[in-house]
N, C-alpha and C positions, 0 to 999 in steps of 0.2 A: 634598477629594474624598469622596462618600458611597460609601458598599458598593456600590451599585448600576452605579456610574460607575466603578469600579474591575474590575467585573466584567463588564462589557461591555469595557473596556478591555481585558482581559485577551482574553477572548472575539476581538479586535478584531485582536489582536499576533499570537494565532494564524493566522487566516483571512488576515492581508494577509501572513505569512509563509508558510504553504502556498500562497497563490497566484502569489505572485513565485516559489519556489522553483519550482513547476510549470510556469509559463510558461517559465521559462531554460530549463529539463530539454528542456521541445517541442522551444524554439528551439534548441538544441545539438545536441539528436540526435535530435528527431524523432519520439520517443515521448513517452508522457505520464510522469508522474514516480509513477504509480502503476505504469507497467508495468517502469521501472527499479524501483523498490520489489522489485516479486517477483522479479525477475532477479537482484538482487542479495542475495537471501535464501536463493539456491540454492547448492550448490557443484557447481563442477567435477564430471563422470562420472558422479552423482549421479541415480538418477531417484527422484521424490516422487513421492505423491497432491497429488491436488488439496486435501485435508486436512489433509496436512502440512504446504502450503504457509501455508493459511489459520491454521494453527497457531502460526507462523514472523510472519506479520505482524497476527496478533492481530484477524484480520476474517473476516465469515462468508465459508464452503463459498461458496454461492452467488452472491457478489460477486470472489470468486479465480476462479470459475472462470467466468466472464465475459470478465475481464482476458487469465488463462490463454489460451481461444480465442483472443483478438485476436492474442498473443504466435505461439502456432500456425499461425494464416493470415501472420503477418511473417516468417514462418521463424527467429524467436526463441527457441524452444522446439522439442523432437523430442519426440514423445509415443508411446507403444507399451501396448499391453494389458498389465494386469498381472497374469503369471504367478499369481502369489496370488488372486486374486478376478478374474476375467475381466469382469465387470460393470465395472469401475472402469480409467482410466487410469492409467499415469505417464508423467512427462514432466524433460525433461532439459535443460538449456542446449544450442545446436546451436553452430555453428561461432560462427557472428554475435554469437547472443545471448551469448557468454561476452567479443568485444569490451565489449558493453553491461556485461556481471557486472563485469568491471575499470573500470568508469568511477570517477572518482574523485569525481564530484559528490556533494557532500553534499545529501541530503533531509531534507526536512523532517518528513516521516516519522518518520525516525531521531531526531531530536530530539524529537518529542510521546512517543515510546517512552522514550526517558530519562529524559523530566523523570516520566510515568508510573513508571518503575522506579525514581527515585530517591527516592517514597513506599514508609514502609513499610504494613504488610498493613493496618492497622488505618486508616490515611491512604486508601488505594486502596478501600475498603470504606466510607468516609463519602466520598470525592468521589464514587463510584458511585452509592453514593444522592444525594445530593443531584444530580446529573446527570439521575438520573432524574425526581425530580420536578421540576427546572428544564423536563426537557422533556414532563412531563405538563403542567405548570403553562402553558407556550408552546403547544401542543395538537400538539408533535411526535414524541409516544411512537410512533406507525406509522410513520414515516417509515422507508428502506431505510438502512440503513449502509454505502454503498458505497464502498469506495477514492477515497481524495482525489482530485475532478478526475479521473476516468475516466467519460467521457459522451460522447468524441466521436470519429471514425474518425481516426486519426494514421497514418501513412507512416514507416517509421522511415528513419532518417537513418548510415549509418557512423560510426562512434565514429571522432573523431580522436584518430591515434595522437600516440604522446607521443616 
C-alpha cells in the first residue's frame, strides 16, 4: 500500500466511523450526535458561555452556538443572561437535557479527541500543519468547521431509561 492509499484510508476509517456513530445517536434518541456531543460536555447545575462550551469541544464559538440554539428550541438546554456581561448568554442542562447528559452512548467525537490527545505537543503541531496544507493543497482551507453531522432539523427523542 503507497502513503497515499493509507492516508485516505485513514481519512476513510474516520468519516465511515463518525457517520455510523451519528446516524445510531439520531436513530436512538433523536438528536444528532453533535448535539449529544455538547450535552455531554456540560455538567449537572452548571451554567457555561457559549465559549466555554466551544472550549470543551474543541470547535468554533460560532458553530456551538448554532447547535446550542437547536438544543434551546428542544428544551435541552435552559439559557439565562449573564450576570457578568449582559451581552452574552448562559446556559444549562434543563430537566430532559441531563436524561441526554447520562446517555451512555459512545461518540465518536470522543474518540477523534483521544486519539488527538494522545499526540504529544510537538506530534499535534506537525499534524496541524500538515492538515493544513492537505487542505490548502485540496482547495478546502475556507470551508466552515462545523460539528460533525449537524446540518439538519432533528426532533429529539426520550432517552431510554436503563
Amino acid at each position: 500500500m503507497d502513503d497515499t492509499q493509507f492516508i485516505l484510508d485513514a481519512f476513510r476509517v474516520v468519516f465511515r466511523t463518525v457517520r455510523l456513530n451519528s446516524a445510531q445517536v439520531e436513530k436512538d434518541l433523536g438528536i444528532s450526535s453533535a448535539q449529544l456531543f455538547i450535552l455531554q460536555k456540560l455538567q449537572p447545575s452548571e451554567w457555561v458561555t457559549i465559549n466555554e462550551i466551544a472550549f470543551r469541544t474543541k470547535t468554533d464559538q460560532s458553530s456551538v452556538s448554532v447547535v446550542v440554539k437547536k438544543l434551546i428550541n428542544e428544551k435541552l438546554l435552559l439559557k439565562k443572561t449573564n450576570p457578568v456581561d449582559r451581552r452574552s448568554v448562559l446556559v444549562s442542562l434543563s430537566l430532559i437535557g441531563l436524561k441526554f447528559y447520562k446517555s451512555t452512548k459512545q461518540l465518536a467525537q470522543n474518540q477523534l479527541l483521544m486519539g488527538t490527545e494522545s499526540l504529544n505537543s510537538n506530534e499535534k503541531q506537525l499534524l496541524a500543519a500538515l492538515l493544513e496544507k492537505f487542505l490548502r493543497g485540496a482547495g478546502l482551507q475556507n470551508e466552515e468547521a462545523a460539528l460533525f453531522f449537524e446540518n439538519g432539523k432533528r426532533h429529539a427523542k426520550k432517552p431510554k431509561s436503563k
